[in-house]
C-alpha positions, -999 to 999 in steps of 0.1 A, spaced: -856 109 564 -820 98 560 -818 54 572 -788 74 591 -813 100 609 -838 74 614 -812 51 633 -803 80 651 -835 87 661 -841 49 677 -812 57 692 -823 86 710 -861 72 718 -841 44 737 -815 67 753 -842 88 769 -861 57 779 -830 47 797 -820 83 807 -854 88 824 -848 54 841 -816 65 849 -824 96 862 -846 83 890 -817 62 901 -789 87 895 -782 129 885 -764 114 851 -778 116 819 -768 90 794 -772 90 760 -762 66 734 -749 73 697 -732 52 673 -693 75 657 -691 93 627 -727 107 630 -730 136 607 -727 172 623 -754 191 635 -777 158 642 -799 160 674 -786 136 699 -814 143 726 -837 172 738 -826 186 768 -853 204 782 -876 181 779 -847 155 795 -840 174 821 -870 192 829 -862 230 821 -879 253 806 -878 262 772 -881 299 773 -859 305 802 -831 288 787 -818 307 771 -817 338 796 -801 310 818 -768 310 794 -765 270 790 -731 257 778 -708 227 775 -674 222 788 -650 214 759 -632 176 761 -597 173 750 -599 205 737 -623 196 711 -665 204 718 -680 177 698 -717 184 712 -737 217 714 -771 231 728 -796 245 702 -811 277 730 -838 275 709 -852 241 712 -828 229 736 -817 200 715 -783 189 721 -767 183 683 -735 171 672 -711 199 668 -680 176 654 -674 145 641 -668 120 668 -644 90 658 -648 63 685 -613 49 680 -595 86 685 -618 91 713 -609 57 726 -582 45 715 -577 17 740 -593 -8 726 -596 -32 754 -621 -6 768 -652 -20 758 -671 12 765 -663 45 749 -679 74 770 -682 112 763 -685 129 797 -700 161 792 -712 188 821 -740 215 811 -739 241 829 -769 267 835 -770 299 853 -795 319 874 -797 304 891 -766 284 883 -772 242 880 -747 216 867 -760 188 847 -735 154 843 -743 139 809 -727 105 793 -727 102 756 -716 65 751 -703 63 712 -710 31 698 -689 15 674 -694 7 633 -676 -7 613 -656 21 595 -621 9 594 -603 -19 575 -577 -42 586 -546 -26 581 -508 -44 585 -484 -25 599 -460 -33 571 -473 -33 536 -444 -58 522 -430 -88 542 -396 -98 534 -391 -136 543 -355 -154 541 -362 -189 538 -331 -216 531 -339 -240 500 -327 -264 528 -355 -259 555 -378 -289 559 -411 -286 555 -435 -278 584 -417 -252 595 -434 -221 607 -426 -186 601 -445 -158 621 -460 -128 600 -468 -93 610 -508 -95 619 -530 -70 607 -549 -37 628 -581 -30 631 -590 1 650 -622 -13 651 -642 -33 684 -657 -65 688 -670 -81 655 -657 -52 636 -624 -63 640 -601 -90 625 -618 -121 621 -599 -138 595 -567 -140 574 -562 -154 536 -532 -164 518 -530 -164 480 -526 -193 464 -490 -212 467 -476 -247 461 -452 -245 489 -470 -220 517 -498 -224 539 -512 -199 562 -525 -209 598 -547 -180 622 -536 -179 657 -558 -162 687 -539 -143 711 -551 -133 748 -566 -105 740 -589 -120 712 -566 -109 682 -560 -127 653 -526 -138 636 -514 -156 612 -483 -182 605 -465 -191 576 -465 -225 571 -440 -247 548 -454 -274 531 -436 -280 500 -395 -282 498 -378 -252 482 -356 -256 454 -336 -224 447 -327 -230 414 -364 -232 399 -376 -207 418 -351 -182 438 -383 -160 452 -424 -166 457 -447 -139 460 -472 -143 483 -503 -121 493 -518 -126 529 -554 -109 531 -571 -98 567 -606 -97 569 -625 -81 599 -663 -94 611 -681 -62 605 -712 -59 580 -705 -55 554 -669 -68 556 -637 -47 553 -602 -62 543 -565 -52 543 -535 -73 524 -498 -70 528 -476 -87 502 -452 -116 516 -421 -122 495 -402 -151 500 -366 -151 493 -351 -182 491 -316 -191 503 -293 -203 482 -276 -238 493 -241 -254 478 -263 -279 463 -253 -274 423 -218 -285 410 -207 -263 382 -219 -275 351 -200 -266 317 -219 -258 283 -204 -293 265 -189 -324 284 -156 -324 257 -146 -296 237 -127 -300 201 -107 -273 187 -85 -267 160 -57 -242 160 -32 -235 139 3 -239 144 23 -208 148 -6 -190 164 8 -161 178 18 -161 219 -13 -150 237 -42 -157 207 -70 -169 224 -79 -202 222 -113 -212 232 -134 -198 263 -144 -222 284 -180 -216 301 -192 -232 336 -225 -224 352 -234 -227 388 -272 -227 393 -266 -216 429 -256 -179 434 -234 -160 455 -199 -176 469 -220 -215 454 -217 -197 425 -185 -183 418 -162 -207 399 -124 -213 394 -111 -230 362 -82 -250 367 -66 -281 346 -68 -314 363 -41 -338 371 -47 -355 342 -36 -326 318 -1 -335 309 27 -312 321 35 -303 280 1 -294 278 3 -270 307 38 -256 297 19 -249 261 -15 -237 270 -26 -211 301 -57 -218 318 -73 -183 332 -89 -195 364 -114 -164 365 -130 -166 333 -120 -199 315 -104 -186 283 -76 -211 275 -43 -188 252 -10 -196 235 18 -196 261 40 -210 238 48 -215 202 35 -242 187 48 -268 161 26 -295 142 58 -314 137 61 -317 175 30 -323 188 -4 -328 165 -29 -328 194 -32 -315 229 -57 -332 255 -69 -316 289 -93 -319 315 -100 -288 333 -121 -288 361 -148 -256 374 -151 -254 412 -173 -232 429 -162 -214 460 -192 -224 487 -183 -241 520 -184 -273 507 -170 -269 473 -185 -288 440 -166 -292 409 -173 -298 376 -152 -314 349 -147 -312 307 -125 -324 286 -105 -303 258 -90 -321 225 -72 -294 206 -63 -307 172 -30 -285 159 -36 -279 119 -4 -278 99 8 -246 85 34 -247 55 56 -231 80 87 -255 74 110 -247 43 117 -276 26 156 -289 38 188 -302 16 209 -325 25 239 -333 6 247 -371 11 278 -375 -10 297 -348 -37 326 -356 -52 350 -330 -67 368 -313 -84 363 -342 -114 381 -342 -147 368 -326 -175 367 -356 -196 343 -373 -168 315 -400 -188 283 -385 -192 255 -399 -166 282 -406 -142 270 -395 -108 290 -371 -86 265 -361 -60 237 -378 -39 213 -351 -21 181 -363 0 152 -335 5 127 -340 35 100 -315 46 85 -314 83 51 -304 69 18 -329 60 -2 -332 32 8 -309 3 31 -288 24 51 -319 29 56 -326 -8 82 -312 -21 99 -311 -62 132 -305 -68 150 -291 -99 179 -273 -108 187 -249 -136 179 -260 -172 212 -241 -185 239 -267 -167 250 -301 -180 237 -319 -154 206 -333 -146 185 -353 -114 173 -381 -116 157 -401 -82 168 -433 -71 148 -437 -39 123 -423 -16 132 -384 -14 163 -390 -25 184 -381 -59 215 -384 -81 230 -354 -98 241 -370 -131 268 -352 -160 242 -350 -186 264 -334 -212 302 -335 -217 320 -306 -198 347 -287 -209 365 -267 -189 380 -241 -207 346 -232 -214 334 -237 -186 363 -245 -153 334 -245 -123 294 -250 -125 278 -235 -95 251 -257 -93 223 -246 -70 197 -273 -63 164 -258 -56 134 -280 -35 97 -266 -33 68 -277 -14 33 -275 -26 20 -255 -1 1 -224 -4 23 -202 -3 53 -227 -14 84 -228 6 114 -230 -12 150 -237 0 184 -240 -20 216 -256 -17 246 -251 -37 275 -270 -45 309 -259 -65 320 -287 -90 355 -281 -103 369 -294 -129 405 -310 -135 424 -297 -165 432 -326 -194 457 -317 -219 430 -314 -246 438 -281 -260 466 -278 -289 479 -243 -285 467 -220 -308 483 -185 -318 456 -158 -329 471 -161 -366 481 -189 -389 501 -168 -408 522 -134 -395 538 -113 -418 560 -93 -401 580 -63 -420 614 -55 -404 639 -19 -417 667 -29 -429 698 -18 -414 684 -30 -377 702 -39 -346 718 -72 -336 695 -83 -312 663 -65 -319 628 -73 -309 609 -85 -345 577 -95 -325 562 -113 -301 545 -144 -316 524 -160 -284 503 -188 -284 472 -195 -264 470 -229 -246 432 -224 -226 446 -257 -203 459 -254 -172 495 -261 -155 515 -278 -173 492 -283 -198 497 -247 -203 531 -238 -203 542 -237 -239 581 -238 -253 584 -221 -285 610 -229 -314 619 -223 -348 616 -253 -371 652 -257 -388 650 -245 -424 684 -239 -444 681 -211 -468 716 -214 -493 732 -231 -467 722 -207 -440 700 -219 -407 675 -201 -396 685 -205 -361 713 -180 -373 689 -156 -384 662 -156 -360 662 -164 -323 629 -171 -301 625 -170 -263 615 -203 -259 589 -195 -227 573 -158 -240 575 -161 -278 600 -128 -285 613 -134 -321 647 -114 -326 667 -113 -353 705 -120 -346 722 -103 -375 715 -70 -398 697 -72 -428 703 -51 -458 673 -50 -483 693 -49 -507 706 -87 -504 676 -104 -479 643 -91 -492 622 -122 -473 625 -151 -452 597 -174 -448 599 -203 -419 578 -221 -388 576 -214 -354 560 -238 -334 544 -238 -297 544 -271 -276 529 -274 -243 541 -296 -214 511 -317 -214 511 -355 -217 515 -366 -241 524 -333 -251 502 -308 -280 518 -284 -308 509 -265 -335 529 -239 -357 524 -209 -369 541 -195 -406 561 -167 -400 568 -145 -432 600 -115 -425 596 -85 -453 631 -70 -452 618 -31 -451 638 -8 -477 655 21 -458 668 52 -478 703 44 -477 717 41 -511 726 78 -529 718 76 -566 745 66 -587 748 85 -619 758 55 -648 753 83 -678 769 100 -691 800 84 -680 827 102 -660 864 89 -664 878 126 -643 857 135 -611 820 146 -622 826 167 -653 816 153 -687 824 174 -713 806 168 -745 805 182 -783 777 189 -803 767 201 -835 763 238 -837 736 232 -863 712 212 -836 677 216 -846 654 225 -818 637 195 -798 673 175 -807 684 153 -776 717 166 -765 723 142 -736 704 118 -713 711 115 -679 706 82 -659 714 75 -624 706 44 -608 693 33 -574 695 0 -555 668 13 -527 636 -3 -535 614 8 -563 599 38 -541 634 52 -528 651 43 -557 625 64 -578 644 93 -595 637 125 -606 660 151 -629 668 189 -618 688 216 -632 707 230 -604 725 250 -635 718 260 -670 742 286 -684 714 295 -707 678 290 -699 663 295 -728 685 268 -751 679 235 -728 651 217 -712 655 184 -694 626 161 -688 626 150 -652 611 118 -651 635 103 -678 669 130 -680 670 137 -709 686 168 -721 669 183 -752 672 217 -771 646 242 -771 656 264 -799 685 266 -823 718 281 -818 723 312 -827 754 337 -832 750 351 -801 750 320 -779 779 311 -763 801 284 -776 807 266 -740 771 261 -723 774 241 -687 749 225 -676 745 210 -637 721 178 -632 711 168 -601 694 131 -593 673 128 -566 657 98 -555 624 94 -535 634 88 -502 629 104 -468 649 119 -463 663 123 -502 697 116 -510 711 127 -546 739 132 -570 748 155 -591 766 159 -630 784 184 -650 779 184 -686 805 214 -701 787 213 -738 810 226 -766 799 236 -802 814 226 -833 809 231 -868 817 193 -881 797 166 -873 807 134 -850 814 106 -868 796 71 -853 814 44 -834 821 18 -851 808 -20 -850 815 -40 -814 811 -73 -813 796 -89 -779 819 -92 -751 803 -112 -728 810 -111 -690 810 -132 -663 814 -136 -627 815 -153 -596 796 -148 -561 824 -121 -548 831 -117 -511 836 -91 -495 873 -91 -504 871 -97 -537 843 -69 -541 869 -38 -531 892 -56 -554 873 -57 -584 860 -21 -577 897 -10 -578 905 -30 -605 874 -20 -622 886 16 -622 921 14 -641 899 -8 -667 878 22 -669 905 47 -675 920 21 -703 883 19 -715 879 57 -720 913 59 -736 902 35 -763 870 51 -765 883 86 -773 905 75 -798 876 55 -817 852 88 -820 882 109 -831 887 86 -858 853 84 -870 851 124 -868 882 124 -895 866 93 -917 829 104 -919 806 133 -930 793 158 -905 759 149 -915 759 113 -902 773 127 -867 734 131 -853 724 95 -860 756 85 -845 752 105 -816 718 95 -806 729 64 -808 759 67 -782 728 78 -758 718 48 -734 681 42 -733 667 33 -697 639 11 -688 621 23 -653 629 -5 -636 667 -16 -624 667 -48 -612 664 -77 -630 659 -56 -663 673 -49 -698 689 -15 -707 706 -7 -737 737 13 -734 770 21 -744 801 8 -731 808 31 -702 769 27 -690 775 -13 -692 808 -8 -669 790 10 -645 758 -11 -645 783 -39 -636 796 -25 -611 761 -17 -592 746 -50 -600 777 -70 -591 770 -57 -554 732 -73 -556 752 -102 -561 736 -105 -595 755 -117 -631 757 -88 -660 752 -105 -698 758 -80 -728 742 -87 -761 746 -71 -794 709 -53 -807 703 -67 -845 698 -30 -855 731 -10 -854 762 -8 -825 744 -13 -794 742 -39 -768 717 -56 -745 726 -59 -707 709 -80 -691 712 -88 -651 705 -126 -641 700 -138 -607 723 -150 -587 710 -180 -586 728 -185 -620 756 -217 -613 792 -205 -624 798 -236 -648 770 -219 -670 788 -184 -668 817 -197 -680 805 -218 -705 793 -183 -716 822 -167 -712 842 -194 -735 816 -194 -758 827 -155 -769 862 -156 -757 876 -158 -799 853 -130 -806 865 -108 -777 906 -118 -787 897 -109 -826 888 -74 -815 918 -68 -796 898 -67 -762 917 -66 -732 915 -97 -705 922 -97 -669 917 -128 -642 906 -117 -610 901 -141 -585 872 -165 -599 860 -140 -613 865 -132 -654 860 -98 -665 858 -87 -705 867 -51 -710 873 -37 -750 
């Protein structure tokens, strides 16, 4: 059996004891069972109990009245054992628990005859419930501040249970700063309270956990726990505390507005409003500092408000102080060093001191004409600075103190080269990047008169046509002077030269301020061929400069001179009329025509035409030297009378010519030869212009007188000598001409050397004839002017018997003696 059943059954053997006791003082039956006894256990036997019979009973109908709704007990009509139908829990059925005694009233009822039975099932406790609290956590505020001692009530634990199965007893866990002491109330129930015994300190320990453990008397022993947490409030009782006492911090200069600085961090071990914390800078941060700097009160970070400069200030102090916001406010203090690290940020400065100009050009080398200091704001190496200026200019630096320099003339100047420097004095800093900065000065230079002027040639040939204008520009002959001013403006003149007994200054004109060289009169080629002279340029300067300049004038040939036709000579208009042998062999020279031109040797070049030739076929005529040659012999048919028209052209542009008629006759006797001449020399003087139309007309009646004689000489030697000596003697009446005119030798007969007179007299030149050892012709020769009259007419004396014996005539005109046979 069950130890459950078995108790169950003591409890019965005692309840009937009692019950049959009980039933011979009262009609109740009492029974006694402990709760929670299983269902269907036999709580008594009824029958028997209450005297009935078994077999009747259950014709008789026996029942129970329900309790509370609920029918917990039951009759077995079998054996009339009353059995638990239900589980009976004590504390449900009671659940007053000052009620010491928990009975279950129960009325059985029987019928025929119908009887009422009163039965009392008292339900003993056991121990089947633990101490339970009503609240399974605990949540105790406690103030770090409260002194120990002091007593805090907790919730005390339930137990349904009765008597010495309920609470006996409660346990705390362990705990440095609680204790746990058990009151009794009134009605015999236990609590405990929470006991301080140890200060709290917040800030080491902001909570405690506790566990509080109820323990009821009952066999064996039940227990309940609730947790107890212990929240302890926070006090002002901390001052905000920063991470370091002083704070040092470098920072560039320049750093942009706003940059952050440095974050300053406080801590406040209390929490809440104790713990919240203001920044702010104390009174001992410096009202620069504050204008520089911003302090954020919330969170401590410390920016740029303003730009900073190392060359201003170099360090910053503050104090900034951390409150907290509790009801009695505590503060806590650092101090902030912030050390401001140079930048290179300053350009290196110039300043000039002293500059002297303009200077003069002729200044001394190392002389000093300006005095510059440099300085830069910056430390270190961005505070060192070099200074230089360009290696191209004559100058040069040179340091005569402590950051400051000479600018020296290293090299002579020159200033027409050269008439300003721009110099531009550069300083540098060593910083990384260097700074630079510049400063330039304009040094201008005074003008010395140092500079002889100087015309872009030394020698100037300048060729001039004849025949010019009074007045005319020649060309302009300027000189250079690279000075200035004064020193510049030149005067030109032409250095006096007589040329036979004529200035220059008659010739020639210059403006004396440009240079213009004009000639004052007209030249004729002709008679001026050159003039060579000096020009010079002089400055103003002083003392003033010159130089000169050789000017050479080429008198320029024009075409203006018309050939002159010298041979064969013509004493009537241009007709010559001529005789020849009828018997002329072929290639025989018949005639020679020579003009003559006092142009230049280009113009005066002359070339021979036939403008008419009666007969083609019988003449030629070379045109480089005219002469006039047969091509063929005569024949019967050919006409006795052949004209032939020359024309002389010279060279010029454009040409210019004359022209001769040669009416040729035949005969059948041959011309006899002139006879012997002796030398009539001539002379003359320099003729003016006068006494040049005068000889010209006087010339011309000798000429007819000369042709006269002549005729009369070749008609005599026709009658005295044999027709075959007439070609010897007539080649040799034909003049021979050299190319060039001037200054030459021609031989010719007498009529050539008239007219050759004639046209050299004009060149101003002296005519000499001289016999030729060979036969009856004469040398003319042209002199130079230059040739003094005394010598001409020593000459002239010298032949003078000669001339007289030959029956020449004389005739005196002017100074001038001319010889004409």
């Amino acid at each position: 059996m069950e130890p459950k059943a078995r108790l169950w059954l003591r409890y019965v053997s005692i309840f009937v004891f009692l019950a049959a006791v009980f039933q011979t003082a009262s009609a109740v039956t009492h029974y006694t069972i402990p709760e929670e006894m299983d269902e269907g256990t036999v709580v008594a036997n009824l029958v028997s109990d209450l005297g009935l019979d078994l077999k009747s009973l259950s014709k008789r109908k026996v029942r129970l009245d329900v309790v509370a709704n609920k029918k917990y007990l039951d009759v077995n009509k079998d054996t009339g054992e009353l059995y638990i139908l239900e589980r009976i829990d004590r504390e449900n059925l009671c659940p007053i628990k000052s009620v010491t005694t928990c009975l279950l009233k129960v009325d059985a009822t029987l019928e025929n005859p119908i009887r009422m039975f009163n039965i009392e099932l008292e339900i003993m406790d056991i121990n089947d419930n633990a101490p339970r609290f009503r609240r399974d956590t605990m949540h105790l505020d406690i103030s770090e501040a409260t002194a120990i001692g002091e007593r805090f009530s907790l919730t005390n634990a339930v137990d349904p249970d009765t008597g010495s199965n309920s609470v006996k007893a409660y346990y705390l866990s362990e705990s440095d700063h609680f204790s746990i002491e058990i009151q009794t109330g009134r009605d015999g129930s236990k609590f405990a309270d929470l006991i301080l015994k140890k200060s709290l300190d917040r800030e080491k320990q902001a909570s405690h956990n506790l566990i509080l453990t109820a323990v009821d008397g009952g066999v064996p022993a039940r227990s309940g726990t609730a947790s107890i947490i212990v929240r302890v409030l926070d006090t002002n009782d901390n001052a905000p505390q920063f991470d370091e006492d002083s704070y040092t911090i470098n920072l560039t200069e320049n750093a942009p507005i706003g940059s952050l600085v440095v974050k300053l961090n406080a801590t406040d071990r209390d929490e809440g409003s104790n713990s919240d914390i203001i920044y702010s800078f104390s009174l001992y941060t410096s009202e620069k500092t504050q204008q520089t700097f911003s302090l954020n009160p919330e969170d401590g970070e410390i920016r740029v408000k303003e730009m900073i400069n190392y060359e201003d200030f170099r360090i910053y102090d503050m104090e900034v102080i951390a409150t907290d916001k509790g009801a009695n406010s505590l503060s806590g203090k650092c101090k902030v060093n912030i050390l401001v690290t140079d930048m290179n940020d300053n350009h290196p400065e110039i300043s000039i001191k002293s500059f002297t100009s303009p200077v003069k050009e002729d200044i001394a080398v190392n002389t000093v004409i300006a005095v510059v200091s440099v300085s830069d704001k910056d430390s270190g190496e961005n505070g060192q600075v070099d200074i230089h200026i360009s290696d191209d200019l004559p100058f040069a630096l040179k340091e005569s103190s402590d950051n400051y320099y000479e600018l020296l003339v290293s090299e002579p100047l020159d200033r027409e080269n050269v008439p300003e420097y721009d110099i531009t004095i550069t300083v540098t800093d060593r910083g990384n990047p260097p700074l630079s900065d510049n400063e330039t000065i304009t040094l201008e230079l005074l003008d010395i008169n140092d500079n002889v002027p100087q015309f872009p040639q030394t020698f100037y040939t300048i060729p001039v046509m004849e025949n010019n204008a009074p007045g005319a520009l020649l060309s302009s002959l300027t000189a250079i002077d690279p000075d200035l001013h004064e020193n510049q403006y030149l005067v030109y003149f032409i250095i006096e030269k007589e040329i036979v007994n004529t200035s220059m200054s008659m010739l020639f004109s210059i403006n004396p301020e440009n240079g213009n060289l004009y000639a004052l009169k007209t030249f004729d080629y002709e008679i001026e061929k050159e003039f060579l002279f000096h020009i010079e340029a002089r400055d103003s300067g002083v003392p003033p400069l010159s130089s000169n300049v050789t000017v050479h004038i080429i008198i320029m040939d024009q075409n203006d001179n018309t050939p002159l036709i010298v041979s064969p000579w013509r004493a009537h208009g241009s007709v010559v009329e001529e005789k020849i042998p009828r018997s002329t062999d072929k290639g025989t020279l018949i005639a020679k025509v020579i003009a003559i031109d006092s142009d230049s040797v280009h113009n005066s070049r002359i070339t021979y035409q036939f403008l008419h030739n009666t007969d083609a076929t019988l003449f030629s005529l070379d045109q480089y030297n005219g002469e006039i040659r047969t091509m063929r012999m005569f024949s019967y048919r050919d006409s006795r009378h052949q004209q032939l028209v020359v024309i002389a052209k010279d060279n010029g542009e454009p040409a210019l010519s004359a022209t001769v008629t040669i009416k040729l006759s035949t005969v059948e006797t041959a011309l006899k030869t002139y006879a012997d001449m002796t030398e009539v020399p001539l002379g003359y003087d320099i003729f003016s212009d006068i006494n040049l139309y005068l000889v010209i007309g006087l010339g011309s009646v000798s000429f007819l007188l000369l042709i006269t004689i002549l005729v009369t000489i070749v008609l005599k030697c026709q009658k005295t000598k044999p027709s075959k000596a007439a070609p010897p003697c007539r080649n040799s009446v034909i003049s021979e001409r050299n190319s060039t005119i001037a200054d030459s030798t021609l031989v010719s007969n007498d009529a050539y050397w008239y007219s050759l007179f004639l046209a050299e007299t004009r060149k101003g030149k002296l005519v000499v004839r001289q016999p030729v050892p060979k036969g009856a012709r004469y040398v003319v020769s042209s002199l130079p002017r230059s040739t003094g009259l005394t010598e001409t007419s020593d000459s002239a004396a010298s032949t003078l018997q000669v001339g007289l014996s030959t029956g020449e005539l004389v005739l005196q005109i002017s100074h001038t003696t001319v010889y004409a046979v």
